[in-house]
SEVEX-241938 format. One record per residue: residue number from 1; residue in one letter; chain; x, y, z of N, C-alpha, C in turn. Coordinates in nm, 2 decimals. Last residue first. Layout:
BEGIN
NODE num residu chaine    n_x    n_y    n_z   ca_x   ca_y   ca_z    c_x    c_y    c_z
NODE NUM      a      A      X      Y      Z      X      Y      Z      X      Y      Z
...
***
This chain:
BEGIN
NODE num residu chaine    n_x    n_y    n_z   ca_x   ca_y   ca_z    c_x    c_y    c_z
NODE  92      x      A  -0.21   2.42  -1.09  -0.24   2.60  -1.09  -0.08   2.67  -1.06
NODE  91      x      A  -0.14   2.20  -1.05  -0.08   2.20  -1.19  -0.13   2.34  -1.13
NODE  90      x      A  -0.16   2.08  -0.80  -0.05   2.11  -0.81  -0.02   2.18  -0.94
NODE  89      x      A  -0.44   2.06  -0.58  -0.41   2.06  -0.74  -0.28   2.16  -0.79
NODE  88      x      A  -0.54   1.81  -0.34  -0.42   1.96  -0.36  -0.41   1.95  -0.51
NODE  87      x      A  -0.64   1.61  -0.21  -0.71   1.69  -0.34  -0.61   1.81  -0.38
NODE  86      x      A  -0.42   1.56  -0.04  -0.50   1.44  -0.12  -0.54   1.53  -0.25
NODE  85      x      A  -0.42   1.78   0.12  -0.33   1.75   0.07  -0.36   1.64  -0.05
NODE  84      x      A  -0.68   1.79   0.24  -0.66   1.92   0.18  -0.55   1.88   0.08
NODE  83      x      A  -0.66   1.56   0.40  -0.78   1.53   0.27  -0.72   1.69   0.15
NODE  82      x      A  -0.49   1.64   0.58  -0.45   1.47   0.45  -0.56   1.50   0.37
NODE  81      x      A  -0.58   1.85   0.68  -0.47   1.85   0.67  -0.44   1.74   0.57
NODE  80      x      A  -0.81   1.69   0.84  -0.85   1.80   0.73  -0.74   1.81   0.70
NODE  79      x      A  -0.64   1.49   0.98  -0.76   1.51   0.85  -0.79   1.56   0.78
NODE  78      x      A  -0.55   1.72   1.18  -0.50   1.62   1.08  -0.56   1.59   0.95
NODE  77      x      A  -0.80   1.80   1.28  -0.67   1.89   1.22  -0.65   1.81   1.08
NODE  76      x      A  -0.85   1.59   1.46  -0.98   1.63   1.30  -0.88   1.73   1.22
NODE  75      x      A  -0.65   1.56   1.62  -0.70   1.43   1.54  -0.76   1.53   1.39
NODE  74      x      A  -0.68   1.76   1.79  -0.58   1.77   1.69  -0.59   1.64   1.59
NODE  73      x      A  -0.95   1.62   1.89  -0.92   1.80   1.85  -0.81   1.72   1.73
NODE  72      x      A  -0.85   1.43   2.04  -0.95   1.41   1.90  -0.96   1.55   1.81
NODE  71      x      A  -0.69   1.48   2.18  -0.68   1.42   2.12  -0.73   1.40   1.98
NODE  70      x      A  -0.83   1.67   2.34  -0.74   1.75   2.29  -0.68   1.64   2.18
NODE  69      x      A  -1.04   1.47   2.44  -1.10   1.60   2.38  -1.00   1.64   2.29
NODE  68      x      A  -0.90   1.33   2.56  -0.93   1.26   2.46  -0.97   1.35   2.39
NODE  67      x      A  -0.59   1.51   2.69  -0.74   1.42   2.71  -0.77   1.40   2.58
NODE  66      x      A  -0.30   1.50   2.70  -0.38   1.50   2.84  -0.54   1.44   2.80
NODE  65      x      A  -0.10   1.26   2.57  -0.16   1.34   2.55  -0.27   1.42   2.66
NODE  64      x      A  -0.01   0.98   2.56   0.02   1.11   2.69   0.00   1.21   2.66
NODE  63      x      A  -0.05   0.87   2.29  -0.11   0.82   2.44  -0.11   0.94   2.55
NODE  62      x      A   0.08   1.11   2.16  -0.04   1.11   2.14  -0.11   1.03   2.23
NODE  61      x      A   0.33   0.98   2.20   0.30   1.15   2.24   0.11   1.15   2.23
NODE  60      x      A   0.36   0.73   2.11   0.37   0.73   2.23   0.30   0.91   2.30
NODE  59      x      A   0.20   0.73   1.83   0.26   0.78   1.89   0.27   0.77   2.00
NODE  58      x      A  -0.01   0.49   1.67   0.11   0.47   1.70   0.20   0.56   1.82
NODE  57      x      A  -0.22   0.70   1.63  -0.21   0.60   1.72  -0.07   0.51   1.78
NODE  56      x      A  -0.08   0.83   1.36  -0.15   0.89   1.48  -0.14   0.79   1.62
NODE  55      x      A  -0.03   0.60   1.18   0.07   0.65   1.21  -0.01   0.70   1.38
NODE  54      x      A  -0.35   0.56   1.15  -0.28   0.44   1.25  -0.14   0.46   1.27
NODE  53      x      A  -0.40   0.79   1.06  -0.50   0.74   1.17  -0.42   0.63   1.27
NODE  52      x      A  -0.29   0.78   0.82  -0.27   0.87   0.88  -0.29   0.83   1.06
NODE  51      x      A  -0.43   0.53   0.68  -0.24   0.55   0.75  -0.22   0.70   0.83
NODE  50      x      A  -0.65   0.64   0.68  -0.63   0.54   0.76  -0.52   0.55   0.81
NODE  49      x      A  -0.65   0.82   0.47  -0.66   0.88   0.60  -0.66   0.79   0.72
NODE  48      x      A  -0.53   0.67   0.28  -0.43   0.84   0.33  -0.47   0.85   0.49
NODE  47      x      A  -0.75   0.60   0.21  -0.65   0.49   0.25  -0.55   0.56   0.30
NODE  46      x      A  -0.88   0.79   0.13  -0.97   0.67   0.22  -0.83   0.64   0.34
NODE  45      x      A  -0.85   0.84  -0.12  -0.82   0.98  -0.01  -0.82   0.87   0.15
NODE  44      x      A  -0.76   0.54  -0.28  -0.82   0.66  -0.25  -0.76   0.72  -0.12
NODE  43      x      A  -0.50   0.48  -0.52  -0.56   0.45  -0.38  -0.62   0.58  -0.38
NODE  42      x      A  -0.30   0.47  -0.76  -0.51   0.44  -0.78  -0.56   0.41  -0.62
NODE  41      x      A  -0.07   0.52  -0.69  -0.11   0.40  -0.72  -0.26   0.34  -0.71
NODE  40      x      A  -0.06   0.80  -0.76  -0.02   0.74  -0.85  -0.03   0.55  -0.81
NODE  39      x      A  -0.20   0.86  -0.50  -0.29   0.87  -0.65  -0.21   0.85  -0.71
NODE  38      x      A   0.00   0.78  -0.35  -0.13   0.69  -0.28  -0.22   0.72  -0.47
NODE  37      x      A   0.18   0.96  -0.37   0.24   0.82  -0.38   0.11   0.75  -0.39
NODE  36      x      A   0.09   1.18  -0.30   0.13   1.14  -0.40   0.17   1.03  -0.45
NODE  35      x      A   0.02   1.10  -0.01  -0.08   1.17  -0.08  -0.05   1.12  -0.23
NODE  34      x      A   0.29   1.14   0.06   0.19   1.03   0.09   0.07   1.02   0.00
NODE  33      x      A   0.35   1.42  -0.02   0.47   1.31  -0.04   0.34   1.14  -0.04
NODE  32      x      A   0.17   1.53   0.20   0.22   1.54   0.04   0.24   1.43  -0.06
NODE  31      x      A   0.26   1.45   0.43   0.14   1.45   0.37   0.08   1.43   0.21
NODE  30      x      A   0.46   1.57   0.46   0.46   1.43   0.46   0.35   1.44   0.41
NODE  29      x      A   0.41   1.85   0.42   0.55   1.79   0.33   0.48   1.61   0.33
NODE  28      x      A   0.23   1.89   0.65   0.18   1.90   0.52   0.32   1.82   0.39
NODE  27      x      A   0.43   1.83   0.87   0.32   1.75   0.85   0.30   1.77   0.71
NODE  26      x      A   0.59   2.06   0.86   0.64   1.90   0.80   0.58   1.82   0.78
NODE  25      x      A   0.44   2.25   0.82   0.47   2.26   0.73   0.50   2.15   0.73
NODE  24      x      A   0.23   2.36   1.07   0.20   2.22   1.05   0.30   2.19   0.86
NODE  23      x      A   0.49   2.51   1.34   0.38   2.52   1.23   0.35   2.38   1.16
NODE  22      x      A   0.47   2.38   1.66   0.58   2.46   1.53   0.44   2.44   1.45
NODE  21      x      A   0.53   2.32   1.96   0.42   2.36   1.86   0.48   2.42   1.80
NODE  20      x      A   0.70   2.00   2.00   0.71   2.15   2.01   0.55   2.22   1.90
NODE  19      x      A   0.57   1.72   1.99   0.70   1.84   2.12   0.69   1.96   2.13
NODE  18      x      A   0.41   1.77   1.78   0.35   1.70   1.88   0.44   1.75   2.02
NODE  17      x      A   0.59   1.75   1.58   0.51   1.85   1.59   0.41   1.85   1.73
NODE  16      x      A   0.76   1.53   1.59   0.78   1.66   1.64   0.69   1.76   1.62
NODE  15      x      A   0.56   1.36   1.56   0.61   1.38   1.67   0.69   1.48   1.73
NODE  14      x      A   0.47   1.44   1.27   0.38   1.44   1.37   0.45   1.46   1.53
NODE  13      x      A   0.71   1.35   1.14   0.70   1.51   1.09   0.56   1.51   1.25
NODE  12      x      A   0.75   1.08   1.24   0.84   1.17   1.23   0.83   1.32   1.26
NODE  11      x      A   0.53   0.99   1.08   0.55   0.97   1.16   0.66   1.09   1.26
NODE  10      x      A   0.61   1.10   0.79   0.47   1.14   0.87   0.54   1.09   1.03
NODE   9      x      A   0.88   0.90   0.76   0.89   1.06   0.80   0.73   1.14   0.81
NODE   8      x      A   0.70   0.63   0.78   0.80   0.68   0.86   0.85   0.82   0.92
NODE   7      x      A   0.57   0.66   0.51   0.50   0.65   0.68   0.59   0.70   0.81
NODE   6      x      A   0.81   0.66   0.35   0.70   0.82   0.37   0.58   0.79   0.53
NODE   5      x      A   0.89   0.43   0.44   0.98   0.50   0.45   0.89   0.70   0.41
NODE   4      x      A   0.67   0.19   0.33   0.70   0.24   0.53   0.82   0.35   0.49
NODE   3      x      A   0.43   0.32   0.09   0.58   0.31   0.16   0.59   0.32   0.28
NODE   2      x      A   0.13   0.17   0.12   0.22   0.29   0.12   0.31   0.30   0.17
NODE   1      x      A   0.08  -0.12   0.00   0.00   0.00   0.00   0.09   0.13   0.00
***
């Protein structure tokens, strides 16, 4: 499905964004990158937002996160963030 080596730097790009509040640019790069890989091999926005979902879960920062509220908050970010990326029209 999607390269463990673009899962990897999402992963990556989330946890430090997850330390430090910096802007969501490395997220969006990974994103990208993922995104692009996923419509050159005929996968839907679907499948973006799963790997997104089970990179997310994955994070030890995201268990020790304080609540499920603030979890799910920056959870819907995200999403919006992989779908914006997914449909991104790069030829304008």
């Amino acid at each position: 499905m999607i390269d463990d080596n673009l899962l990897e730097a999402l992963r990556q790009a989330l946890s430090e964004r997850l330390r430090r509040a910096s802007d969501d640019d490395e997220i969006r790069r990974a994103l990208r990158s993922v995104s692009q890989m996923a419509r050159d091999r005929s996968l839907h926005a679907e499948h973006v937002v799963i790997a997104l979902k089970q990179v997310w879960e994955s994070l030890p920062e995201v268990r020790n996160a304080a609540t499920s509220y603030d979890r799910a908050r920056i959870l819907e970010r995200l999403v919006m963030l992989c779908i914006d990326e997914y449909y991104r029209d790069d030829s304008a």
